[in-house]
N, C-alpha and C positions, 0 to 999 in steps of 0.2 A: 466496479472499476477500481484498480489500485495502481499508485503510481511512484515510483521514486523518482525524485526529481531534482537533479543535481546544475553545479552552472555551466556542463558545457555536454551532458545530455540530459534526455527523460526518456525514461523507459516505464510503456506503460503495459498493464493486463487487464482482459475484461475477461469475469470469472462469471461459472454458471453457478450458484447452489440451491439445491432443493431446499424452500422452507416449508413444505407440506409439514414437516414437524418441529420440535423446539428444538432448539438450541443449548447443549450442556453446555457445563461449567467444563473450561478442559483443563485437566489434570492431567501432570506432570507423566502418572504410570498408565494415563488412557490414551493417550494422545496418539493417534494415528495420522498423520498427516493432516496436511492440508482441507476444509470441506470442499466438495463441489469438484471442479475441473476447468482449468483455464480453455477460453475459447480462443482467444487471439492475444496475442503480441507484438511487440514491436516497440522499435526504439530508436528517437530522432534527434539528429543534431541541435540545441538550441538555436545556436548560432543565425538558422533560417529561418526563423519564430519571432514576432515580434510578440508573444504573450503564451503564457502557458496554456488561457483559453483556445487558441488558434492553432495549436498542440494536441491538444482532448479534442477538440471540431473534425482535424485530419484524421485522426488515431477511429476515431466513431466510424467517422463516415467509408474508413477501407476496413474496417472492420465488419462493415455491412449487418449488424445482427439484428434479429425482426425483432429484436424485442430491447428498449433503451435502457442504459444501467439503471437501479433507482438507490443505488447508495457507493459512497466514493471514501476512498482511504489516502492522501495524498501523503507521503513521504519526502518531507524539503529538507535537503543541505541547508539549514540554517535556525536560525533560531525562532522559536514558534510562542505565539503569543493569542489566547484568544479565537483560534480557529484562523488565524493569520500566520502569514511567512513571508520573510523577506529572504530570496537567495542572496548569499554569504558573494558570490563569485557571475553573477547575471542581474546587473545593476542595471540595464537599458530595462529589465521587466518591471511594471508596475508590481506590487504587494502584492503577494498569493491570497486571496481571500475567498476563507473556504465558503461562507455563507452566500457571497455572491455569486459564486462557482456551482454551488449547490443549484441556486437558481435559475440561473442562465441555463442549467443542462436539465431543469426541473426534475432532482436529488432526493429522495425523500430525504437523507440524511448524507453527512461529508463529512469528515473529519480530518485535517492537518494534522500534522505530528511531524518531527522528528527525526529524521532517516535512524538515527541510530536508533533512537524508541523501537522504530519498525524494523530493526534488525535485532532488535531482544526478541519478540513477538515474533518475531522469524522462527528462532529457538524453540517455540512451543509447537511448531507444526515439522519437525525434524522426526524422519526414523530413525529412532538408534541404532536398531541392530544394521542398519544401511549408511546411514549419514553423519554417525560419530565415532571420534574414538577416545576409548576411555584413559585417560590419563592418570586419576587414581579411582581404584574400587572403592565406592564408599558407597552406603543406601540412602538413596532419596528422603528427602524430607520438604516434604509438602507443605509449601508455602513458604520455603525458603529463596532466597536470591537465585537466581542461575545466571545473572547478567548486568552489570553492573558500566 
């Protein structure tokens, strides 16, 4: 489950990936997209919401999938502390909190972050020859900044 989640929407994805195997390191000149494949989408006005949980609850439940997330990525507009978040601009919501969130949806793991965090980390799952354009030729060097 991955969400951004800003103060006047959230949009969220429930993604499939196969962990039959491990999981590399991804690198800058490996990186092929995204893993796995999104199953469902969608994106709802706050405003109707009295809590981000009641958000994730609707989002599941028309989502319908036989099988429940067990790990969650939330993307908050605001400043993140803790595996907590408070939106910057949706003050009527109680604290994001990722470990009670976890559990409520029984998560094996969750993680808060950052919207912009999760828009460098965006970066790593980009096709180049499809989804960039180069501005200056230069070669890569691995383990350098790309996002700042």
């Amino acid at each position: 489950l991955s969400a951004d989640i800003g103060g006047t929407n959230t949009r969220l994805h429930l993604h499939e990936v196969d962990t039959s195997g491990k999981f590399k390191d991804i690198l800058l000149d490996q990186c092929d997209g995204l893993p796995g494949r999104t199953i469902y989408q969608e994106k709802y006005h706050n405003e109707d919401f009295s809590s981000l949980l009641e958000v994730i609850h609707l989002f599941l439940k028309q989502a319908n999938h036989p099988v429940a997330p067990s790990t969650a990525c939330l993307a908050v507009a605001g400043p993140v502390s803790n595996n907590n978040a408070r939106l910057t601009n949706r003050a009527s919501w109680e604290e994001i909190d990722g470990d009670t969130i976890g559990v409520k949806l029984g998560l094996k793991r969750i993680r808060v972050i950052n919207d912009f965090v999760a828009a460098g980390y965006g970066l790593l799952t980009l096709n180049e020859e499809k989804e960039c354009i180069t501005l200056h030729d230069a070669p890569k060097q691995r383990n350098a900044p790309i996002a700042c």
